[in-house]
LOSE-65305 format. One line per field, with one value per residue (C-alpha): x, y, z. Coordinates in nm, 4 decimals, always signed. Example, Ala and Ser with C-alpha at 12.3 -4.5 7.8 and 13.67 -1.06 7.14 Angstrom:
2
u <- [+1.2300 / +1.3670];
v <- [-0.4500 / -0.1060];
w <- [+0.7800 / +0.7140];
//
This chain:
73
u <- [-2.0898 / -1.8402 / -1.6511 / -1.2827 / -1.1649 / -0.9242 / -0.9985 / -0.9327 / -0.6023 / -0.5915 / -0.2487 / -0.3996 / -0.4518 / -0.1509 / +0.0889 / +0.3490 / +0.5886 / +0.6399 / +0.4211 / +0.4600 / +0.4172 / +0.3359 / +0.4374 / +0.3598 / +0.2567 / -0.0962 / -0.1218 / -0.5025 / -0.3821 / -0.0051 / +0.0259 / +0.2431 / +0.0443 / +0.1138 / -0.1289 / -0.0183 / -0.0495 / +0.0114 / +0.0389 / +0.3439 / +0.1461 / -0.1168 / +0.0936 / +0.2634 / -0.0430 / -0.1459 / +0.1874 / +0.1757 / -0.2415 / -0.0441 / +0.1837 / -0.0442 / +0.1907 / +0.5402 / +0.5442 / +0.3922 / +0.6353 / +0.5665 / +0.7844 / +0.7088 / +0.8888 / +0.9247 / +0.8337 / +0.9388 / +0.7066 / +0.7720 / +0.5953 / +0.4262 / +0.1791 / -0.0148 / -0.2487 / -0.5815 / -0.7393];
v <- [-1.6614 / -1.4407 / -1.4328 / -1.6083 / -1.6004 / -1.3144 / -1.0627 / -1.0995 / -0.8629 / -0.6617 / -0.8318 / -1.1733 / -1.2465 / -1.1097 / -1.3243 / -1.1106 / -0.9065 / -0.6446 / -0.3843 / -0.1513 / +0.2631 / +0.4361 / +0.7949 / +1.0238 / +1.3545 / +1.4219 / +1.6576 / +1.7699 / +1.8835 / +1.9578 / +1.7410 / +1.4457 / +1.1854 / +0.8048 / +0.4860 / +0.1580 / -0.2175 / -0.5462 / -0.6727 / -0.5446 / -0.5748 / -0.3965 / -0.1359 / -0.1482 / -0.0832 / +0.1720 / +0.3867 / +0.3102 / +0.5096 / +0.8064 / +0.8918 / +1.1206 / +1.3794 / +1.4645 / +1.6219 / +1.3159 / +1.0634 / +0.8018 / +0.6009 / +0.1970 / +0.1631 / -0.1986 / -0.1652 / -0.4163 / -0.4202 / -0.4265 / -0.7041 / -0.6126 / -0.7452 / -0.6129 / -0.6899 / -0.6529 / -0.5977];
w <- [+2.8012 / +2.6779 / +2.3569 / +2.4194 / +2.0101 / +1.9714 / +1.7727 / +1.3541 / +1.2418 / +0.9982 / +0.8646 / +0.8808 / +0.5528 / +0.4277 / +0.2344 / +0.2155 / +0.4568 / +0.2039 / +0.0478 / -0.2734 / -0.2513 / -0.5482 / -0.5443 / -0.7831 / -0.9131 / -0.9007 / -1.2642 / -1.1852 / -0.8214 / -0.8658 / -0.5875 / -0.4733 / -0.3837 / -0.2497 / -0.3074 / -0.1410 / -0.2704 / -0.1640 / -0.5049 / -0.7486 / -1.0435 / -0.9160 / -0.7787 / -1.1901 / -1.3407 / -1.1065 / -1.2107 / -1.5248 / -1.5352 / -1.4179 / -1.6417 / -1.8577 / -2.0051 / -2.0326 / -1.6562 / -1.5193 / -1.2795 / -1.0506 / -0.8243 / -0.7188 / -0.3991 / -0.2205 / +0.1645 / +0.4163 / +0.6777 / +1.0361 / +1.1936 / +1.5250 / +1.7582 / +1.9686 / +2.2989 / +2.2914 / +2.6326];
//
């Protein structure tokens, strides 16, 4: 007998339609790098643990999500 359920989402648990992007300068690489959170706090914290030095930055952006769906076949 087959398996009728659909398939779990990876948005299902999400409470939120909004996520936070952390930008910021990488000082080990000389990069720009980005880490996303669903949690501003965590997303806080995370900037905060960057800014090492004086040439350090980091940016907290809020992200509205698109909601889409999708068919699974």
């Amino acid at each position: 007998m087959a398996n009728t359920a659909a398939p779990a989402s990876i948005h299902q648990n999400r409470t939120s339609d909004i996520e936070f992007h952390v930008t910021y300068l990488d000082t080990d690489s000389g990069r720009i790098r980005r880490e996303d959170f669903e949690d501003l706090a965590a997303a806080e914290r995370f900037a905060s643990a960057q800014l090492r030095d004086e040439d350090s930055w980091a940016v907290v952006d809020h992200v509205k999500l698109e909601v889409t769906s999708r068919m699974v076949a």
